[in-house]
C-alpha positions as CSV (number, residue, x, y, z in Angstrom):
1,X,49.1,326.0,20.7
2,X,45.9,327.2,18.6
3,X,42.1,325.5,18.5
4,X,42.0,326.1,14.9
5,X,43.9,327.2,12.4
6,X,42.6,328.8,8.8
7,X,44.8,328.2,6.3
8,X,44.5,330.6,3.1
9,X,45.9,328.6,0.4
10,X,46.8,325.0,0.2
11,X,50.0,324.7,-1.9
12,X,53.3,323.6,-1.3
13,X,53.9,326.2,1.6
14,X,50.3,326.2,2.8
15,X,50.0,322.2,2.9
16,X,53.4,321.9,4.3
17,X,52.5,323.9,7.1
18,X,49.2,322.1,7.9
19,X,51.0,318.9,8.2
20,X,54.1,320.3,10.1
21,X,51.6,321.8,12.6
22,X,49.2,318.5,13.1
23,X,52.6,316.2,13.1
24,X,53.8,318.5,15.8
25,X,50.7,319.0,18.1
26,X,50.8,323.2,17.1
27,X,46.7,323.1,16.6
28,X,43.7,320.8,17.2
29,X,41.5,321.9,13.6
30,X,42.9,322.6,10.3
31,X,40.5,324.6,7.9
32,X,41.2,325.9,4.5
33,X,39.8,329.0,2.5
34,X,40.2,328.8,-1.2
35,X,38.1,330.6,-4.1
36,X,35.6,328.2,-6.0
37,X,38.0,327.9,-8.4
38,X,40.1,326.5,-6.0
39,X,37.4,323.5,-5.3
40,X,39.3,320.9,-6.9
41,X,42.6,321.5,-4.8
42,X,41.0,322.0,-1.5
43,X,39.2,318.8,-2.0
44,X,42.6,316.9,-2.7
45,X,44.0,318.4,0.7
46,X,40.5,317.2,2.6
47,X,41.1,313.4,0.7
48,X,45.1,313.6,1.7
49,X,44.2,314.5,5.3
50,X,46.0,317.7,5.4
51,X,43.0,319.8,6.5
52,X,39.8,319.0,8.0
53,X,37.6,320.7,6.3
54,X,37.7,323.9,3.8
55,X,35.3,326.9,2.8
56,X,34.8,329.1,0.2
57,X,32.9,331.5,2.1
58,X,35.5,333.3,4.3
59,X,33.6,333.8,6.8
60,X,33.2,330.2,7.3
61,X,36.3,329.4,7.1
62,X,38.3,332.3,9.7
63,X,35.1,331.5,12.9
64,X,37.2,331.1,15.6
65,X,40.5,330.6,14.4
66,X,42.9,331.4,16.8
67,X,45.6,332.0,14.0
68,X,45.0,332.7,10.5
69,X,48.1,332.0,7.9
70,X,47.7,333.6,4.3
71,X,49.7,331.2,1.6
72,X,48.8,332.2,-1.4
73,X,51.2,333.8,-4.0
74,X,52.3,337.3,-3.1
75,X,49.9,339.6,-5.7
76,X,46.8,338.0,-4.4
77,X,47.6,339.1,-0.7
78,X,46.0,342.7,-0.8
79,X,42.8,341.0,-2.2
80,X,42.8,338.4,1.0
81,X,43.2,341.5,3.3
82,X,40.2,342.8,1.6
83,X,38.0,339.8,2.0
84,X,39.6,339.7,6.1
85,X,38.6,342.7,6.7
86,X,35.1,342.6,7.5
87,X,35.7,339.5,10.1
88,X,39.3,340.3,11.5
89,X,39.6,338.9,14.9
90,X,41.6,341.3,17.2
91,X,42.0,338.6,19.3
92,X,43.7,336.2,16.6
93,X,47.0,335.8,15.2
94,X,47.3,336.7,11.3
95,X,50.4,336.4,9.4
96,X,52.1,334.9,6.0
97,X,54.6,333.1,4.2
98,X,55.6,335.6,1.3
99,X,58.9,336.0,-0.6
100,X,58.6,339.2,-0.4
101,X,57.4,341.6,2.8
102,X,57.3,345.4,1.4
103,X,54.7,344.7,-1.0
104,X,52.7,342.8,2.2
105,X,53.3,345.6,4.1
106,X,51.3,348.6,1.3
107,X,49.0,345.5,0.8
108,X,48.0,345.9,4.9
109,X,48.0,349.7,4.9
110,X,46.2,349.8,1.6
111,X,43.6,347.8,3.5
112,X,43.4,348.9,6.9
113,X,45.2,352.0,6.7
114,X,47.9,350.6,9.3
115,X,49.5,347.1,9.8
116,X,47.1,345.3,12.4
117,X,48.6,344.8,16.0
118,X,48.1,341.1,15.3
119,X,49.2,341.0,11.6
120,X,53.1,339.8,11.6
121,X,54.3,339.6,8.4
122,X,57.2,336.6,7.7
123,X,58.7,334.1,5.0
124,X,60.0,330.7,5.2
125,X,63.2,330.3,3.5
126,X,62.1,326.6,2.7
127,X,60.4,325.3,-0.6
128,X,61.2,322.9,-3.3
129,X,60.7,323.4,-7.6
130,X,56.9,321.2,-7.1
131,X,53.8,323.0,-6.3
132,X,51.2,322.0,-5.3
133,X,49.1,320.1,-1.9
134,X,51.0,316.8,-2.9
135,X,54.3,318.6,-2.9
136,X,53.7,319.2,0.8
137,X,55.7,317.9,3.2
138,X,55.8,317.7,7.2
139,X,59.5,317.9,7.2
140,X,59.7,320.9,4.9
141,X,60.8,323.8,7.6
142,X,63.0,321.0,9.7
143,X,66.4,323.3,9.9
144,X,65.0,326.2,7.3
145,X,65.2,329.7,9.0
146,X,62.1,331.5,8.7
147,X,62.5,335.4,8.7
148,X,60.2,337.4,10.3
149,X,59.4,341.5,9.4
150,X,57.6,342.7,12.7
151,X,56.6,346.2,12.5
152,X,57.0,349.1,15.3
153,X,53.2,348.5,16.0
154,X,53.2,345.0,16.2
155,X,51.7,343.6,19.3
156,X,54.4,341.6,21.6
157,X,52.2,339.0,22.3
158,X,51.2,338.4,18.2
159,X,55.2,338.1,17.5
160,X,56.0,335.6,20.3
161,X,53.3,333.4,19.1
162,X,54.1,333.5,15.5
163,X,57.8,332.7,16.6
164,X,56.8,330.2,18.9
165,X,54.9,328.5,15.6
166,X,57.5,328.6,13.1
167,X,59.8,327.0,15.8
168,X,57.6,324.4,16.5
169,X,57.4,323.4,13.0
170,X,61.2,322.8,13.4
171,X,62.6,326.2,11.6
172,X,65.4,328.6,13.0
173,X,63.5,332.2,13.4
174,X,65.1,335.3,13.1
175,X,64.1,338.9,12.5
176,X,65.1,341.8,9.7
177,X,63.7,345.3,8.9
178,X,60.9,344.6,5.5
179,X,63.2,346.8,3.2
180,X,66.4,344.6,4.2
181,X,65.0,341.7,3.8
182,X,63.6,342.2,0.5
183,X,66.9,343.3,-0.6
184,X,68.6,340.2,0.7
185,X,66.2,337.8,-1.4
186,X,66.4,340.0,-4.2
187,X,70.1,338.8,-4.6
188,X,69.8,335.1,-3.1
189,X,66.6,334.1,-4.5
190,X,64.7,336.5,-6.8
191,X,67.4,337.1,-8.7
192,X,69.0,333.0,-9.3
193,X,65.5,332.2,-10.1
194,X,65.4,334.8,-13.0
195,X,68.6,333.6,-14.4
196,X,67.9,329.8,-14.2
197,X,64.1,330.7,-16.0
198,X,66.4,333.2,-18.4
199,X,68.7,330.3,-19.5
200,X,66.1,328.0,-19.9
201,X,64.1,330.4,-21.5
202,X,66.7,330.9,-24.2
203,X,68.2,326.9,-24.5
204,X,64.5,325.8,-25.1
205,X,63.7,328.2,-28.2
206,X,67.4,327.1,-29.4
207,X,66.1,322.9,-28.3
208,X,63.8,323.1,-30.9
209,X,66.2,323.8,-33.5
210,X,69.2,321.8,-32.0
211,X,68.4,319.1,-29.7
212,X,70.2,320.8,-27.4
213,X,68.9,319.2,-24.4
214,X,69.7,315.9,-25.3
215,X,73.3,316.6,-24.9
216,X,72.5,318.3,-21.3
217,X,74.3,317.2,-18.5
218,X,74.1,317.4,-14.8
219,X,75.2,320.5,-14.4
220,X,72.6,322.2,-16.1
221,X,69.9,320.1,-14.4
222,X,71.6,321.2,-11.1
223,X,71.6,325.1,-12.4
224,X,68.4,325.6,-14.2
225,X,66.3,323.2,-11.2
226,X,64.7,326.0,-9.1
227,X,63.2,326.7,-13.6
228,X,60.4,324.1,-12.6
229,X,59.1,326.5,-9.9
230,X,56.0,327.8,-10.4
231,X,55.8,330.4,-13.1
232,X,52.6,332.4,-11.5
233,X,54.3,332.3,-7.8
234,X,57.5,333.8,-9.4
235,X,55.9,336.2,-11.7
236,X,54.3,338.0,-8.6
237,X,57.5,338.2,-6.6
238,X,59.9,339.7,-9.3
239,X,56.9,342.1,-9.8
240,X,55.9,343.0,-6.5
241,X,60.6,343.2,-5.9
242,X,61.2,345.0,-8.9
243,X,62.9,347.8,-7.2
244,X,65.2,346.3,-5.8
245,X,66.0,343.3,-9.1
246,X,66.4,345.8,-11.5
247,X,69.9,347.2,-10.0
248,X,70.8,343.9,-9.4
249,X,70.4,342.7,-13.1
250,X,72.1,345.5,-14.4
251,X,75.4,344.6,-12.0
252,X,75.2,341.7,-13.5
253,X,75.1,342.6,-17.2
254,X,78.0,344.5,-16.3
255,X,79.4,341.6,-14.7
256,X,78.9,339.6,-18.2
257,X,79.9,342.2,-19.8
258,X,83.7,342.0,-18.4
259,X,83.3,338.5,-18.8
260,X,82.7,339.1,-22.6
261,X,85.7,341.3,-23.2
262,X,88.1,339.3,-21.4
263,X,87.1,335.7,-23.6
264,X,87.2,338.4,-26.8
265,X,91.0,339.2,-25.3
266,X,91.7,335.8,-24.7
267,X,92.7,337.1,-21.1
268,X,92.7,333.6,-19.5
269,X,94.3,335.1,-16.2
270,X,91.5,337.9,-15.5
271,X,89.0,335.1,-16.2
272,X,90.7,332.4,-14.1
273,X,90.8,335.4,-11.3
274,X,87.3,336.0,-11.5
275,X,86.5,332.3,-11.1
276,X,88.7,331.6,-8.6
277,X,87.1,334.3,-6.3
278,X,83.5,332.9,-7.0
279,X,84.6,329.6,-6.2
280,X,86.3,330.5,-2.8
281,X,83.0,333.0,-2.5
282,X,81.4,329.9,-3.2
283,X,83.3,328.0,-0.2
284,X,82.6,330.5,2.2
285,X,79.2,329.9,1.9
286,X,78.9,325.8,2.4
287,X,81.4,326.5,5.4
288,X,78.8,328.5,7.1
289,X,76.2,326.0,6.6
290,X,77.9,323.4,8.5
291,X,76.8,322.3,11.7
């Protein structure tokens, strides 16, 4: 499907994509672009096999690639464009893997003053609580839907071949206006990761007083797992999603709130109300994940 493909950022998402796409025939070269910082990581993906080869010049890295995916956490994106600028290839495909797409989108028109015809902006609902190049895996977007945010000036031809690549990888693809779909994460992602980082947050400074993780059980492993994520990744999406997190938190103090006055009342039935709509909420949702 592409000669080459330039891979900005080599973490779980970036690494997972480079071996999806070799596994599945998508490109014949796999190059990386990382800052010299980056060396040590790049290096790793080079030893694992997941890219050929990898740059820190940017110019190197993007000559003749056919499609051009940026993977790196969400507040670095606007500082990519930057450095694409200068040898964007109207010919190529650009797009990314963000959690978040209005930030992308100002990050583009910041930049160029308008979204590129060929710059199609989209997010893989897939990832695990690793990081990393050796979190990669081939079989990571198997089944995942991938959401893609194409914009009024999009070129047709740049949005069939960035669908045609996430479904080769194996992923469901469908498509949502950039303000919907960051309000959609905002309440099934963004938001559960602040709680479970929240909780944590507040049972570790308690652990160190009363060993209260010795006494956890599975349940809290299973709530407070998507807590080993990584911090700098998450950091940049609650910022760059604020807008639309904030109303959502407050809901949910209120939500805690009526949950506090009811245990003060000793109102079991409210309480057992409440939880029995979550649950059957709850239900609702594994039903429509079955095949």
């Amino acid at each position: 499907m592409f000669d080459k493909l330039c891979l900005i950022g080599v973490g779980l998402i970036g690494s997972s994509v480079a071996r999806a796409a070799r596994q599945n025939g998508l490109c014949q070269h796999i190059v990386a672009f990382g800052r010299e910082q980056d060396q040590g990581n790049l290096q790793r993906a080079e030893q694992l096999g997941v890219i050929d080869a990898f740059s820190t010049d940017i110019k190197t890295a993007v000559d003749a690639a056919d499609c051009v995916i940026i993977a790196t956490p969400v507040g670095a994106v606007e500082a990519v464009l930057t450095a694409l600028k200068s040898v964007w290839n109207e010919n190529a495909v650009y797009t990314d893997v963000g959690s978040t797409k209005g930030n992308i989108v100002a990050a583009a028109e910041n930049v160029f003053n308008t979204v590129p015809a060929n710059f199609i902006p989209a997010h893989p609902i897939a990832g695990a609580e690793n990081s990393g190049v050796d979190a990669g895996r081939a079989d990571l977007f198997n089944g995942k839907r991938v959401i893609m945010t194409p914009l009024p000036n999009n070129a047709d031809w740049a949005i069939d071949k960035v669908r045609r690549f996430w479904q080769g990888l194996g992923a469901d693809v469908s498509e949502m206006d950039v303000d919907h779909h960051d309000k959609v994460l905002a309440a099934t992602s963004h938001l559960p990761h602040i709680l479970a980082f929240a909780l944590v947050d507040l049972l570790g400074r308690k652990d160190e007083q009363e060993e209260i993780f010795n006494y956890a059980a599975g349940g809290f492993k299973d709530f407070t797992r998507i807590a080993s994520s990584d911090p700098t990744m998450w950091q940049d999406i609650c910022l760059a999603n604020k807008q639309h997190i904030i109303p959502l938190i407050q809901q949910l103090q209120l939500e805690l709130g009526e949950i506090e006055k009811l245990l003060a009342d000793d109102d079991g039935q409210q309480l057992a109300e409440i939880f029995t709509y979550a649950n059957q909420a709850r239900q609702r949702f594994l039903d429509q994940l079955k095949p």
